[in-house]
SEROZA-72441 format. One record per residue (C-alpha): x, y, z; residue number from 1; residue in three letters; chain. Coordinates in nm, 4 decimals, padded with zeros to 6 digits. Layout:
! SEROZA-72441
REC         X         Y         Z  seq  type  mol
REC         X         Y         Z  NUM   Ala    A
...
! end
This chain:
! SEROZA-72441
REC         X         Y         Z  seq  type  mol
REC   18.0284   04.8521   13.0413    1   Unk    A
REC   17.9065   04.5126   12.9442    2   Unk    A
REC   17.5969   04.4864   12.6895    3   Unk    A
REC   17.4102   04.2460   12.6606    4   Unk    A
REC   17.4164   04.0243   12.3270    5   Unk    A
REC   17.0567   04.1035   12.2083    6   Unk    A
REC   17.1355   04.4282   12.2043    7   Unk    A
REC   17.4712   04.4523   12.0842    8   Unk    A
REC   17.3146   04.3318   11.7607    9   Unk    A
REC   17.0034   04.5693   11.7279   10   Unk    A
REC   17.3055   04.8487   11.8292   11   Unk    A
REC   17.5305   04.7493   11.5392   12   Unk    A
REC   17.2940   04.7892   11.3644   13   Unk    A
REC   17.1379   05.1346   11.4286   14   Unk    A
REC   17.5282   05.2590   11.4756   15   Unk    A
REC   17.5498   05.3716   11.1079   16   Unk    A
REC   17.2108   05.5615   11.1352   17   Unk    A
REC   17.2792   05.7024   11.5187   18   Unk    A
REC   17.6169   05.8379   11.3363   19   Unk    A
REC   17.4815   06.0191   11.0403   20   Unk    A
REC   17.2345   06.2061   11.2553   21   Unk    A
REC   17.4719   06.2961   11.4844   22   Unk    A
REC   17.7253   06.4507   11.1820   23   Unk    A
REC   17.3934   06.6369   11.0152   24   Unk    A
REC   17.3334   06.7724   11.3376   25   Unk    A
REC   17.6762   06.9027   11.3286   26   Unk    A
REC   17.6658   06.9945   10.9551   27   Unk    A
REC   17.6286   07.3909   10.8432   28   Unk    A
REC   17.2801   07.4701   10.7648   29   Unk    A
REC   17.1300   07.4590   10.4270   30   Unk    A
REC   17.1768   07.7341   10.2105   31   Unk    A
REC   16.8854   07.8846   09.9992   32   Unk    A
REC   16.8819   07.8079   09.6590   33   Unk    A
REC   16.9044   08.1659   09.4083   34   Unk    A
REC   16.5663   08.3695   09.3185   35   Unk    A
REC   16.5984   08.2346   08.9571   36   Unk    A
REC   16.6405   07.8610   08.8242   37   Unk    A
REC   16.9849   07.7293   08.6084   38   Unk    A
REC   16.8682   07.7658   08.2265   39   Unk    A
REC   16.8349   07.9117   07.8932   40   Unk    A
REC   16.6061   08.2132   07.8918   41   Unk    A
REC   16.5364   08.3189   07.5135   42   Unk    A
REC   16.3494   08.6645   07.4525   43   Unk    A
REC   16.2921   08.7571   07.1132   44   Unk    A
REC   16.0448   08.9477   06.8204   45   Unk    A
REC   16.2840   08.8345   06.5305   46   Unk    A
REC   16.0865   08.7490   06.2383   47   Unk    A
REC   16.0931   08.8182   05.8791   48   Unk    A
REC   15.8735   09.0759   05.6730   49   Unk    A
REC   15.6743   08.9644   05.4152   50   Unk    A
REC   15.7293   09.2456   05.1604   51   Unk    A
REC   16.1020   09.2396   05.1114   52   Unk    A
REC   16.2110   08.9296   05.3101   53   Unk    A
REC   16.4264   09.1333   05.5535   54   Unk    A
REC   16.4702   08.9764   05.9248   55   Unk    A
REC   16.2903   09.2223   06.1834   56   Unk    A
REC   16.3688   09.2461   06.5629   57   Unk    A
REC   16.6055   09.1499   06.7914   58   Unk    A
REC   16.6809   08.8098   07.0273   59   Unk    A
REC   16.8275   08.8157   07.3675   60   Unk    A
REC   16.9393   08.4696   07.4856   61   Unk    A
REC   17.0583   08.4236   07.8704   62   Unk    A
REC   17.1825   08.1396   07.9992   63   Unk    A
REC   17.2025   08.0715   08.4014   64   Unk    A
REC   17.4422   07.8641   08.5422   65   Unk    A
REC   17.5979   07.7738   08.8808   66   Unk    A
REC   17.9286   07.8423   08.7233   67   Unk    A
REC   17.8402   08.1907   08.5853   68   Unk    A
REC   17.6055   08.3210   08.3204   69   Unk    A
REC   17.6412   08.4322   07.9669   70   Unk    A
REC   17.4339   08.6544   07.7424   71   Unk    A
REC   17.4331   08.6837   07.3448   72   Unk    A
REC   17.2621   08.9129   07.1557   73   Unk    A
REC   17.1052   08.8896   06.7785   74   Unk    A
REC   17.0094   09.1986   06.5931   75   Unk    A
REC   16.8262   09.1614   06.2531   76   Unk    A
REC   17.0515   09.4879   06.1515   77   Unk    A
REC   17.3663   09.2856   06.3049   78   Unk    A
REC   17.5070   08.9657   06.1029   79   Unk    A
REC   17.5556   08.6884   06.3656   80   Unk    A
REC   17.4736   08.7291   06.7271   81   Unk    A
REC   17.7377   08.8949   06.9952   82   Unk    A
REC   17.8468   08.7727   07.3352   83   Unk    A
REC   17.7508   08.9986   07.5673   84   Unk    A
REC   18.0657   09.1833   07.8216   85   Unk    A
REC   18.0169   09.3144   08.1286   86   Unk    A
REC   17.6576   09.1885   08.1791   87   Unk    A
REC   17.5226   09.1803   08.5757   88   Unk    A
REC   17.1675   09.0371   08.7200   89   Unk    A
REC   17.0297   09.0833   08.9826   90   Unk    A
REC   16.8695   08.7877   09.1359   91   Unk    A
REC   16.6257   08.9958   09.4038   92   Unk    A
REC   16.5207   09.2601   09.1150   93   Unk    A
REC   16.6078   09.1012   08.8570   94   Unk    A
REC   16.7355   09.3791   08.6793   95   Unk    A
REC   17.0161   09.3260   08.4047   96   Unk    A
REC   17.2845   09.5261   08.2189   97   Unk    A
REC   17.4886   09.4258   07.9521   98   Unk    A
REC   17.6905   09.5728   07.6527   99   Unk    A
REC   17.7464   09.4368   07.3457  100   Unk    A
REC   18.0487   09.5207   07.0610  101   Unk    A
REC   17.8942   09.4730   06.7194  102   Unk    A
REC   18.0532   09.6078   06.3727  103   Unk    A
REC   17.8160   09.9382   06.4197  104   Unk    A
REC   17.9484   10.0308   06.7356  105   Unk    A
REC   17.8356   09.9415   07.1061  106   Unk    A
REC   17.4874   09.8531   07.2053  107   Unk    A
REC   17.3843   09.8874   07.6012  108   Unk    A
REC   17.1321   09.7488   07.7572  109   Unk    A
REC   16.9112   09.8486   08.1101  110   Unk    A
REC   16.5981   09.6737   08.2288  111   Unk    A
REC   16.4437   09.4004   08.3690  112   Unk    A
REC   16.4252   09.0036   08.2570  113   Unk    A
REC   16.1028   08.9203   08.3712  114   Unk    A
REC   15.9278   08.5427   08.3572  115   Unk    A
REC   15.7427   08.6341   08.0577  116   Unk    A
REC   15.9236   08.9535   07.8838  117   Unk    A
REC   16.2761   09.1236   07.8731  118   Unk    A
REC   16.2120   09.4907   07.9333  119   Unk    A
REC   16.4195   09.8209   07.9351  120   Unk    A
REC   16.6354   10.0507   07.7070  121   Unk    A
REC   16.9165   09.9686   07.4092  122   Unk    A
REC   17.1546   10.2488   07.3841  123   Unk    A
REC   17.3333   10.2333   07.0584  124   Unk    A
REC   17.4584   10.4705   06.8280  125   Unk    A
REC   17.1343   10.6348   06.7196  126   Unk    A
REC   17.0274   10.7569   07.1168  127   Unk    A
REC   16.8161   10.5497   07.3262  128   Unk    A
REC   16.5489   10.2793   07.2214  129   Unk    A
REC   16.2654   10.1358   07.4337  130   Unk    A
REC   16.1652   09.7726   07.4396  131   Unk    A
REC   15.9425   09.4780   07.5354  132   Unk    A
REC   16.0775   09.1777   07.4371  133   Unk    A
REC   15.8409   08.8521   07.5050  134   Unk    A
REC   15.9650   08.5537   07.5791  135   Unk    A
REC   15.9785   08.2786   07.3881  136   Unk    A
REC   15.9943   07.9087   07.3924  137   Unk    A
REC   16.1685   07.8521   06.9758  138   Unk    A
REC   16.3005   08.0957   06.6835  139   Unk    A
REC   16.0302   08.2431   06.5087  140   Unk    A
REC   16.3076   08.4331   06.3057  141   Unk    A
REC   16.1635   08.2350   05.9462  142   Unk    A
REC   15.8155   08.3311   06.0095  143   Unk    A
REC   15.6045   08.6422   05.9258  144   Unk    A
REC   15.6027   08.9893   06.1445  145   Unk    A
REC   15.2863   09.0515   06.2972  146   Unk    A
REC   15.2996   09.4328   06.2651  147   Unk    A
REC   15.4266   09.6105   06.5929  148   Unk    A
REC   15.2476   09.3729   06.8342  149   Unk    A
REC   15.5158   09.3451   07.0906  150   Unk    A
REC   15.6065   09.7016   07.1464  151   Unk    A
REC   15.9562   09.6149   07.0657  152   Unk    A
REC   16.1860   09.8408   06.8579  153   Unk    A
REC   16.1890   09.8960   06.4958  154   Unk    A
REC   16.5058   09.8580   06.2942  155   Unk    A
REC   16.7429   10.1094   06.3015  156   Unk    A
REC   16.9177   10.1442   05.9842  157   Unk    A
! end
């Protein structure tokens, strides 16, 4: 087949783009993106109380990643915070279990990580503790409790 010289230019030219639609159209289809967004996801009442100075609370920090996610846990009642093992979410629910090793013995966590609070049950040593953690944008770990505003747990010691 013989073209013609005006168009064998204008053709050329639209090849490229004629052959990338062609290999989309051939290309899987899109896959959905996951329920919740990569990131760091802090939820926390740590603070410190005013008569004795003492840290208060507890932080839960979860981190979403394509390549897997990772949880630590801070106690006020627990020096340094703990990486979390055997920790699941799921994305549809959002519902999240974890445990945690610390020097007490093993924490374990059930609830829900909500966009604006982490809520559910710690199992430790003691028996079983409710709580609402909000979540939070920075430490406020330094500053002064508000009293039991949160709902959250009191320390167990």
């Amino acid at each position: 087949m013989v073209i013609p010289t005006r168009f064998r230019r204008a053709g050329a030219r639209m090849l490229p783009g004629l052959v990338l639609c062609i290999l989309a159209a051939g290309a899987a289809p899109a896959r959905a993106r996951t329920a919740w967004a990569s990131g760091t996801f802090v939820y926390a009442d740590l603070c410190t109380l005013p008569e004795t100075g003492a840290r208060s609370g507890q932080r839960v920090i979860l981190r979403r990643s394509p390549n897997g996610d990772a949880l630590t846990y801070e106690g006020a009642e627990h020096p340094g915070p703990h990486m979390a093992a055997d920790m699941t979410v799921d994305d549809a629910t959002k519902a999240i279990t974890f445990a945690v090793e610390t020097e007490a013995g093993p924490i374990h966590f059930e609830g829900v990580a909500g966009p604006d609070a982490l809520t559910g049950t710690f199992e430790d040593e003691t028996g079983a503790h409710t709580v609402h953690l909000p979540r939070v944008l920075r430490s406020h770990a330094h500053e002064a409790c508000q009293g039991e505003a949160t709902g959250s747990i009191a320390p167990r010691r």
